[in-house]
Residue frames relative to the residue before (quaternion, step in Angstrom):
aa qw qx qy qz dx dy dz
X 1.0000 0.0000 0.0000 0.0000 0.00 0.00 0.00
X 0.1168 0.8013 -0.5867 -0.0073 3.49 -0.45 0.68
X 0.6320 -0.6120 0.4106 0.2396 3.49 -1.53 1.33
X 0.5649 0.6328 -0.2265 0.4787 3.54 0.93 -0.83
X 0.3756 -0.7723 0.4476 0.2495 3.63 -0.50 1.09
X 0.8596 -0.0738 -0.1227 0.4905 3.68 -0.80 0.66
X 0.6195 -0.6507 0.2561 0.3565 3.20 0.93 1.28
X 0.1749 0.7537 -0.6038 0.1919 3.63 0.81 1.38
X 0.5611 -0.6262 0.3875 0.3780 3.18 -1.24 0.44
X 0.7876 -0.2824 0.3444 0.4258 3.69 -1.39 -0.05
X 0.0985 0.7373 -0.6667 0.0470 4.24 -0.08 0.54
X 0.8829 -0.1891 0.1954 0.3828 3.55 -2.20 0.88
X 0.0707 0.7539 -0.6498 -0.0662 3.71 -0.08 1.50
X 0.2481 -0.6501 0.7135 0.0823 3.27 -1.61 0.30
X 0.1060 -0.7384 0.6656 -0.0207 3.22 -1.39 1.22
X 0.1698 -0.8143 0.5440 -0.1102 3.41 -1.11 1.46
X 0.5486 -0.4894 0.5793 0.3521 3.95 -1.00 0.37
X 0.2491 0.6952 -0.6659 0.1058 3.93 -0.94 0.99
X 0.2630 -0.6649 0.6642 0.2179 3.81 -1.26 0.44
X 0.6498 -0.5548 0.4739 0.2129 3.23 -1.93 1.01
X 0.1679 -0.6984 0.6656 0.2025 3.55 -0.30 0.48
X 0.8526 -0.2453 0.1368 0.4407 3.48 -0.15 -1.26
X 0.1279 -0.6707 0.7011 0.2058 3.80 -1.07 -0.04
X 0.3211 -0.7122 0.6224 0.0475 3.42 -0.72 2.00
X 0.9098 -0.2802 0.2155 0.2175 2.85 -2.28 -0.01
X 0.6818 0.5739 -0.1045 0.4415 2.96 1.43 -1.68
X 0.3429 -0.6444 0.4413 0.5220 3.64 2.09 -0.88
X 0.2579 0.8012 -0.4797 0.2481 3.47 0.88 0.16
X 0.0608 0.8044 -0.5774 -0.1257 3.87 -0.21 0.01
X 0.3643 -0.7242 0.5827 -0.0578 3.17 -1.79 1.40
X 0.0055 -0.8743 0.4666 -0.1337 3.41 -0.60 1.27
X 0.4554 -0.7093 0.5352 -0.0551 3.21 -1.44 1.18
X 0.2512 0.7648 -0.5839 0.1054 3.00 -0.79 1.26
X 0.5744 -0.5480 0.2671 0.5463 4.09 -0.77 0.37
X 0.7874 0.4727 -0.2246 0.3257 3.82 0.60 -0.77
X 0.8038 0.2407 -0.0910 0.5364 3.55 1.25 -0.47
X 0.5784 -0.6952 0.3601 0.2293 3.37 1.18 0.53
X 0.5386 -0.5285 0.3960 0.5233 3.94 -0.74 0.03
X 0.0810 0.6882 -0.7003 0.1713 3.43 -1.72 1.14
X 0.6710 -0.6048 0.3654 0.2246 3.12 -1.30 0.62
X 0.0197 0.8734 -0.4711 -0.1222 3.64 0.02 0.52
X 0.4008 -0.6499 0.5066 0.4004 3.62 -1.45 0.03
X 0.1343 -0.9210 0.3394 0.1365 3.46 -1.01 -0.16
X 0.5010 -0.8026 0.1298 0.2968 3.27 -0.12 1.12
X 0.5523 -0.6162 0.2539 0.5008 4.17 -0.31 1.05
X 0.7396 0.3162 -0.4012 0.4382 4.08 0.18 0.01
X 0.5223 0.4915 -0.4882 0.4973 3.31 0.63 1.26
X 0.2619 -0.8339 0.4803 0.0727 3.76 0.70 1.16
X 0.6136 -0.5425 0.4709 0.3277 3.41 -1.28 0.32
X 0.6364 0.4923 -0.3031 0.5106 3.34 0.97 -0.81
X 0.6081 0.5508 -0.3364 0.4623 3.91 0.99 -0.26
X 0.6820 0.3608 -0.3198 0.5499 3.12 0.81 -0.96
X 0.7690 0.2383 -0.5089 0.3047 3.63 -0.06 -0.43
X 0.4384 0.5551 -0.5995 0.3745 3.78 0.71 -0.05
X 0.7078 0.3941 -0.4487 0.3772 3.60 0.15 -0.74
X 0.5986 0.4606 -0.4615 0.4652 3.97 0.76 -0.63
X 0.6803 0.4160 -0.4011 0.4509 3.53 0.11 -0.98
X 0.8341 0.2854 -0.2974 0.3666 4.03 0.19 -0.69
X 0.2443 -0.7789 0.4412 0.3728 3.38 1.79 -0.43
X 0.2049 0.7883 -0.5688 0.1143 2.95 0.14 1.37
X 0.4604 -0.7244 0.2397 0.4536 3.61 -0.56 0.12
X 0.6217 -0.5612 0.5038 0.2114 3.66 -1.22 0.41
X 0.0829 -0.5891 0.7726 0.2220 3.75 -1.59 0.09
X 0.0546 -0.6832 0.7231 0.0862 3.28 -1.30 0.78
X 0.1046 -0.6662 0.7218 0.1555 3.70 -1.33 0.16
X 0.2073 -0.7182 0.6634 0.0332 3.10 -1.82 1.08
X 0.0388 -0.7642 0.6306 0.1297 3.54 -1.08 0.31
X 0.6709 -0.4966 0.4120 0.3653 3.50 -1.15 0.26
X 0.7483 0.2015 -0.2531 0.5791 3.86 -0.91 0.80
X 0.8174 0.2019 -0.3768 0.3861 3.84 0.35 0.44
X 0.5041 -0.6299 0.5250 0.2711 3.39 -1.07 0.82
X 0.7551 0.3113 -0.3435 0.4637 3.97 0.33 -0.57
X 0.3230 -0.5718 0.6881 0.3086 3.54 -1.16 0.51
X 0.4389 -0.5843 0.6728 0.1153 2.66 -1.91 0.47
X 0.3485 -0.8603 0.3443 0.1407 3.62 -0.86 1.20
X 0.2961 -0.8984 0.2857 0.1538 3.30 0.71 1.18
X 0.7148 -0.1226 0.2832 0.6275 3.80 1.36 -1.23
X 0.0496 -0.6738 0.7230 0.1443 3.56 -1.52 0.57
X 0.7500 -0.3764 0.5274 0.1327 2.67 -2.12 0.87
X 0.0928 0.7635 -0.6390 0.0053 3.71 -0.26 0.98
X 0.4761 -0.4341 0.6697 0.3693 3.29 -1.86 0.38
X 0.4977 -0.5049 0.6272 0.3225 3.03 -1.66 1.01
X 0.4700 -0.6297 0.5597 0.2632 3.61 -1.67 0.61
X 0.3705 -0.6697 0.4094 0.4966 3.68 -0.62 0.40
X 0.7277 -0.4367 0.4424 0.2899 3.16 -1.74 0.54
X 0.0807 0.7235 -0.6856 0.0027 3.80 -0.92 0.66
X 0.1308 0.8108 -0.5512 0.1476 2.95 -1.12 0.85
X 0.0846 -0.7611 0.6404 0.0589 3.68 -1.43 0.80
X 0.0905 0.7371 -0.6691 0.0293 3.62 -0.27 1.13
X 0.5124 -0.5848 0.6288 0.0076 2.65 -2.05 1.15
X 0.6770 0.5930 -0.2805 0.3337 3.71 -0.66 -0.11
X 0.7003 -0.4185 0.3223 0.4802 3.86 -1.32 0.09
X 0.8480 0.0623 0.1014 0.5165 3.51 -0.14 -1.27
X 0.0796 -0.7760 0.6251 0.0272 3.71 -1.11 1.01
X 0.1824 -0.6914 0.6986 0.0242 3.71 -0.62 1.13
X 0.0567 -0.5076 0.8455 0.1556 3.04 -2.29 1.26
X 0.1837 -0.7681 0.5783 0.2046 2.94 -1.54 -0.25
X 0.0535 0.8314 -0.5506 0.0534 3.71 -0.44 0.59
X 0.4814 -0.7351 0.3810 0.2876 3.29 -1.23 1.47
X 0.6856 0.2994 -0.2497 0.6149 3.34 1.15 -1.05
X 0.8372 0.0825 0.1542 0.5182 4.06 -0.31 -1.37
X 0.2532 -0.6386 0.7143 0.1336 3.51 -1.50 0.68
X 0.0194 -0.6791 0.7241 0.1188 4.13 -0.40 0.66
X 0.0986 0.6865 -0.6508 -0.3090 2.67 -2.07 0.13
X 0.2291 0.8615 -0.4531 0.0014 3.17 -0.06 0.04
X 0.3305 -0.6885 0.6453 0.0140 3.42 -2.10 0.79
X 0.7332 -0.0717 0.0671 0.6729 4.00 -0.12 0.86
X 0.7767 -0.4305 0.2149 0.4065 3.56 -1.05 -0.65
X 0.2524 0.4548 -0.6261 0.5810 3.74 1.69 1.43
X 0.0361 -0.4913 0.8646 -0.0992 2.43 -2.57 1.32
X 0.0360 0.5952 -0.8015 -0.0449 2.96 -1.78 0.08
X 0.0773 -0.6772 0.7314 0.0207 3.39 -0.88 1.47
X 0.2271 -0.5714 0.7846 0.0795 3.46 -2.19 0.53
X 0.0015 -0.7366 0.6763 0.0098 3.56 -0.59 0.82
X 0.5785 -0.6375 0.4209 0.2860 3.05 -2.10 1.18
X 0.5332 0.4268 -0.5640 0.4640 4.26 1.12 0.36
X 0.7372 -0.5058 0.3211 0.3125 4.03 0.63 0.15
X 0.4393 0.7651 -0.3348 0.3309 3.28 1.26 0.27
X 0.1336 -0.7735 0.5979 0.1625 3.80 -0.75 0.35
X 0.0796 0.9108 -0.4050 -0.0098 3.65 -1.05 0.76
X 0.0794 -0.8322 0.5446 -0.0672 3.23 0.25 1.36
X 0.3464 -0.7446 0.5518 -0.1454 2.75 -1.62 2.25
X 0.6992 0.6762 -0.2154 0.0866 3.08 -0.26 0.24
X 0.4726 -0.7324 0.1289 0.4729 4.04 -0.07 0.67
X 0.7197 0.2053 -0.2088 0.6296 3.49 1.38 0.67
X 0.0263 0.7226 -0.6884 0.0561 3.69 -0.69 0.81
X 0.3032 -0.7551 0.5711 -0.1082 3.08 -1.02 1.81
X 0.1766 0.7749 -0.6031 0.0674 3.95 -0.40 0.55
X 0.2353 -0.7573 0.6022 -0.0921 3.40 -0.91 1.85
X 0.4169 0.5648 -0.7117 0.0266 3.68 -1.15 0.15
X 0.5457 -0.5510 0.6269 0.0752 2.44 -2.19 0.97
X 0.5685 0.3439 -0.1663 0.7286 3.93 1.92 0.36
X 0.8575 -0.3492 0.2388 0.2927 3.01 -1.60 -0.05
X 0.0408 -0.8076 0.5470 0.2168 3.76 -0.31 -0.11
X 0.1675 -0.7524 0.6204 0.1446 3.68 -0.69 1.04
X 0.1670 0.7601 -0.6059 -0.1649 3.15 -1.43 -0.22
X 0.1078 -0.8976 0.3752 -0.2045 3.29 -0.22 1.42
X 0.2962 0.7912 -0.4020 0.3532 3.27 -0.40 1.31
X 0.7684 -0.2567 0.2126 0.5464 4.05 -1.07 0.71
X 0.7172 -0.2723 0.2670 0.5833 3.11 0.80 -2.09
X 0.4859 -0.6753 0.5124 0.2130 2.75 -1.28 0.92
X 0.1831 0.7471 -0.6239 -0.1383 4.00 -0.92 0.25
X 0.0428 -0.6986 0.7128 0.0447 3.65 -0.84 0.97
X 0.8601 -0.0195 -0.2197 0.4599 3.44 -0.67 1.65
């Protein structure tokens, strides 16, 4: 069975940015794009079911490819959010690095490192302990 109308060959695909409209009963899946409106697309086997609905449910965006002589694109890849970063290092010294900001943060604690040099601690209590001296030093100081 081939999608392609009297079995022409493959002609000048083109790949474009589209959003999932729906995935029907049948598992069918329904896409959106600015120039051709919502249609039915095919989709290619390393693009799991479980991909495609994450991308409907989070609306992420989509790669479709078109070729000449078929009406359905063919879904090629989605656009994931990067996952956050977990992580347990061992060892002396651990570098992040960030071009713009370094976040961390846990519930409604942060600690932000920005790339003009700034440190920012967030949170609805901020606790500071030594068992030594504690300095704090700087142009000025404001405490309230």
């Amino acid at each position: 069975m081939s999608i392609y109308p009297d079995d022409q060959p493959l002609t000048t695909p083109r790949s474009r940015l589209a959003t999932i409209t729906t995935i029907d009963a049948a598992g069918d899946v329904w896409v959106a794009d600015a120039d051709q409106g919502v249609r039915r697309a095919h989709v290619v086997m390393h693009v799991s079911r479980i991909m495609l609905r994450t991308a409907l449910r989070r609306h992420l965006p989509i790669i479709i490819t078109e070729v000449d002589g078929s009406d359905q694109p063919i879904i090629t890849g989605v656009l994931a959010e990067v996952p956050p970063l977990h992580a347990r290092v061992e060892g002396e010294q651990v570098e992040i690095t960030g071009e713009r900001d370094v976040v961390l943060r846990c519930g409604k604690a942060s600690i932000t490192l920005t790339r003009a040099g700034q440190i920012v601690l967030r949170g609805e209590f901020i606790h500071s302990h030594s068992s030594g001296p504690q300095v704090i030093q700087g142009a000025t100081v404001d405490i309230n």
